[in-house]
C-alpha angles and dihedrals in degrees: 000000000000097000080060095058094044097050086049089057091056104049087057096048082050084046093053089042094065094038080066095045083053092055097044082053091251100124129032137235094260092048094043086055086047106047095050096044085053088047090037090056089032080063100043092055091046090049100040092026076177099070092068083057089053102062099029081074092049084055095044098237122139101237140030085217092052090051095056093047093052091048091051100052079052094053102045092048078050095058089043085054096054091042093047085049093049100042079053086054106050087039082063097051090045098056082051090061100044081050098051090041086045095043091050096042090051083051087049111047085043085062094049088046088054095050092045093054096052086052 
């Protein structure tokens, strides 16, 4: 029973923590709806560890315990495939930028050749 309190504490400590991050502009709104309805499921399976059972046998699979594990690899293959999305993204931004600096300083140096040579 006490591991149960003490999770719970946690998961509201987390819950507060990305309320923060939302406010600081971290996280979106989107995120922030994201991140405390997993934490708020993530509680309501530590405090009623039945209700995992439960649904398990709606499913059809054998353990609540077995449910949870194989959300949790989904949903974990779910968060690599945003963040592989998003660093694609930004690498692709990136390569904008290089091209546009590189781009202006060749423009430049070329404008600066041109007054060197009439001097």
């Amino acid at each position: 029973m006490f591991i149960q309190y003490l999770l719970s504490f946690l998961i509201l400590l987390i819950i507060y923590r990305v309320v923060i991050k939302w406010r600081q502009g971290i996280l979106t709104s989107r995120d922030l709806f994201f991140w405390i309805g997993f934490w708020f499921v993530v509680g309501i399976i530590i405090l009623l560890p039945d209700t995992t059972s439960f649904m398990a046998d709606l499913v059809g699979v054998g353990r609540g315990a077995d449910l949870v594990v194989y959300l949790s690899i989904v949903l974990i293959f779910y968060i690599i495939f945003q963040m592989t999305i998003k660093i694609e993204k930004i690498e692709r931004n990136i390569t904008k930028v290089v091209r546009t600096v590189a781009m202006k300083d060749e423009t430049e140096n070329n404008g600066q050749q041109m007054t060197d040579e009439k001097k």
